[in-house]
N, C-alpha and C positions, 0 to 999 in steps of 0.2 A: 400385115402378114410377114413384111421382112424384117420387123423387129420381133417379133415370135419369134421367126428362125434363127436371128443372129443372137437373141438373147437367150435362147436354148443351147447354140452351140459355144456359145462363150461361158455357158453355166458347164457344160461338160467339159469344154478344156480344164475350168478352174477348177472342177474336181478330180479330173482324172492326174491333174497335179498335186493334189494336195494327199493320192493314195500311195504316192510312192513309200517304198521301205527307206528306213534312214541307214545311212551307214556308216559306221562310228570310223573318222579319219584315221584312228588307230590303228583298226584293224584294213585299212583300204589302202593298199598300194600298188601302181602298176608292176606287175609281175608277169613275167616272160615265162609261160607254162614251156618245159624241158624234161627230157628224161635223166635219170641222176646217171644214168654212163655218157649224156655231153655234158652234163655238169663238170662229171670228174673229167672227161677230155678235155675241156677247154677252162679250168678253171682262172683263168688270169682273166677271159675274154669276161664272166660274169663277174669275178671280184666286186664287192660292192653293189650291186642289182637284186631287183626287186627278181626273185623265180619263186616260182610254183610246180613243185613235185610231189609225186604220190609213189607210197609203200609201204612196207609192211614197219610196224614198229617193233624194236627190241632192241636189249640193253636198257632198261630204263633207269635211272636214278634221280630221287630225290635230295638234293641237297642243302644246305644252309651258308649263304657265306658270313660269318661277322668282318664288320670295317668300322672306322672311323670316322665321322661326319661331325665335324668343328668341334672335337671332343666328346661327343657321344658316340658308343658303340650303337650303329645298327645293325638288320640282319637283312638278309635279300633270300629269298629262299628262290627255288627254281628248280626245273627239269631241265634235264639231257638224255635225249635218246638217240638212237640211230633209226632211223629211213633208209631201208634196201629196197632193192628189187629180186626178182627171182633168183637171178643169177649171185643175189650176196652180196653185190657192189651197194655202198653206202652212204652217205651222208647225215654227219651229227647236226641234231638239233635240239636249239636250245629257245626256252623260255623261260618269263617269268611267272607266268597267267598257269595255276595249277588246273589245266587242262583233262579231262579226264579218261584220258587214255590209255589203250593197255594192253601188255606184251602181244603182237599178233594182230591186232586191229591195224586194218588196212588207211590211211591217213591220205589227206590233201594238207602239205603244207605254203604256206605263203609267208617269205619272207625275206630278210637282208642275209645275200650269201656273204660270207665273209672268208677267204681263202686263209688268209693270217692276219691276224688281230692280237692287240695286247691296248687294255683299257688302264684303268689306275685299280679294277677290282681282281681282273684274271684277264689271262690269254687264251686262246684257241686256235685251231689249225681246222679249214677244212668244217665249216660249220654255218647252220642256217637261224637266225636270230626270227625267231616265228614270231609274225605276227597274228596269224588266225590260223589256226589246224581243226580239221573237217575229219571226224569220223565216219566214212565208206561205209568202211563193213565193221562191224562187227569181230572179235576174234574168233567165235562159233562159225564165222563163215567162209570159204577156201577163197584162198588171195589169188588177184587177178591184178595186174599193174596195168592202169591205161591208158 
């Protein structure tokens, strides 16, 4: 009888592990969920940290950059938008992953804040390098930050 029971309940641990969801280290970082007005108050204090804030999308642009890579031109394509909240306060974000998001859709972002930055492709001021953004709502539907 007690190998029934312990061979039963060792058959359910091994599967109740084997259903977990995977999650691509890409998009997984410890990120300190924040409102983007202590973002912008204390921006030295996050510099470089993983945050997670939500808001409205707009401004959006699609762009292309070319550069040089050991004498070939390649291209890097990417988005930049802004993340507000009610009030209008904001925060740029940027990726590369053509996300499909769109003016007024309310957003979860997660990723590396970067207060001032200058790479070997471009600079920024004041911007969140995404690694995973999370469609809320909808832009059909009235924005709520929360």
């Amino acid at each position: 009888m007690k190998k029934i029971v312990l061979s039963t309940l060792l058959a359910v641990v091994l599967f109740s592990a084997c259903n977990k969801t995977w999650n691509d280290p890409n998009d997984t970082i410890p990120a300190t969920k924040i409102s983007i007005v202590t973002l912008l108050a204390a921006p030295t204090v996050y510099d470089g940290a993983g945050v997670n804030v939500r808001g409205m999308v707009w401004d959006i642009v699609h762009d292309d950059l070319l550069y040089s890579n050991d004498g070939y031109i390649e291209t890097l394509s990417f988005i930049v938008f802004k993340v507000s909240n009610k009030e209008g306060n904001y925060v740029n974000v940027y990726t590369e992953k053509m996300d499909d998001v769109k003016e007024g859709d309310m957003v979860e972002v997660v990723g590396i804040y970067r207060r001032n930055f200058i790479s070997e492709l471009r600079s920024y001021t004041n911007e969140i390098e995404a690694k995973k953004i999370t469609v809320i709502k909808s832009m059909n539907h009235k924005y709520q930050e929360g």
